[in-house]
C-alpha positions, 0 to 999 in steps of 0.5 A: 939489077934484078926486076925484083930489085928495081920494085923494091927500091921504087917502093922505097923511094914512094915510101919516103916521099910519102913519109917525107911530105907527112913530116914537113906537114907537122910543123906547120901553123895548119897542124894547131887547127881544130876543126868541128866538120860538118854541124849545120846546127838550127837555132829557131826563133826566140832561141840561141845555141852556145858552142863549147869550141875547145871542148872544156866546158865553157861557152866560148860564143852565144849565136842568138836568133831572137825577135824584138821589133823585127828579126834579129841574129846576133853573138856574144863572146862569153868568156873575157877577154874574148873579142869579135871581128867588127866593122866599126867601133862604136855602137851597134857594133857589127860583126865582120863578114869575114872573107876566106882567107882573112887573118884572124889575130889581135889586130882583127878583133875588136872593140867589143864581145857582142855585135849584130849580125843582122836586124833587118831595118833597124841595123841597115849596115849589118852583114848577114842579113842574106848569108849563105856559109858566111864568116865571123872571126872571134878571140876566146879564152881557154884556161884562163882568161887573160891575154896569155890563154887567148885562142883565134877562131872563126864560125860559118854561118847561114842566116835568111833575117827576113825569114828568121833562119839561123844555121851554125855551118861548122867552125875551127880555132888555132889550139895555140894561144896567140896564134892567128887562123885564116877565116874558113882554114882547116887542117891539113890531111892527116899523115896517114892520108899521105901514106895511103896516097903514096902506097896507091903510088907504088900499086899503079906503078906495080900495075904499069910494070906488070903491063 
């Protein structure tokens, strides 16, 4: 076999392990998550931001950074039947702390909508009084709100309670109604990534041969 030929079938196989890892990537539960990127949104004092997760036009979780007796940071599910991630199950309700990695699903969230995440003195077991990129998980509704539409999610949150800072990191949900989402998950690279890193394969070869 030519030199010619030895290049192109190693082409070819870089080409089809390339494409082969892109296409056993599709089917994968990784491939349903939608990711917001970087936001690292700022909700000053008295305020509250919504955040649309689907892009459908509803608020899907309110995040609230009011002041009362002290600083409070909170979050309420909007849309029915839609849940947070808590730690206990009667009131105050406070929202989980969530782990990378921790599953997300109908056994996770619950019992309520809303929950503090931080209230200095007046909630002593709150979670994210002092949280840097910090997790909460919630269920919401998309199309309509019943069990059947219901979509898994996590937001990441930066909070100071004392100092009264509320920062939205960034987020993602499962697009497929009923499937869990891994706290913290997001998708995995694109199958044009894969390609372009099987072709940077085939140039160094191409470099290695041609040395």
């Amino acid at each position: 076999m030519s030199r010619e030929d030895c290049n192109a079938t190693t082409r070819r196989v870089a080409y089809s392990l390339a494409a082969g890892a892109a296409a056993g990537m599709a089917g994968t539960a990784d491939a349903a998550v939608s990711y917001s990127g970087p936001q690292n949104i700022n909700i000053g004092q008295f305020g509250f931001q919504d955040l649309n997760l689907d892009g459908d036009g509803f608020t899907d979780i309110r995040l609230k950074n009011y002041v009362f007796s002290s600083n409070y940071q909170g979050a309420s599910v909007l849309g029915f039947p839609g849940q947070l991630v808590l730690s206990n199950a009667s009131f105050p309700f406070y929202v989980t702390s969530l782990t990378n990695g921790d599953l997300i699903d109908s056994a996770a969230v619950g019992p309520n909508f809303q929950g503090s995440l931080a209230f200095g003195a007046s909630n002593p077991n709150a979670e994210f009084n002092n949280a840097t990129g910090a997790l909460l998980g919630l269920s919401f509704p998309i199309g309509a709100n019943d069990l059947a539409h219901t979509h898994y999610g996590w937001v990441r949150v930066t909070i100071n309670n004392a100092a009264g800072t509320f920062v939205i990191n960034d987020w993602a949900y499962n697009t497929v109604a009923g499937e869990s989402i891994r706290a913290g998950e997001v998708p995995e690279p694109t199958t044009l990534g894969l390609l372009a890193a099987g072709a940077a394969g085939v140039a160094a070869m191409r470099r290695r041969q041609a040395a």
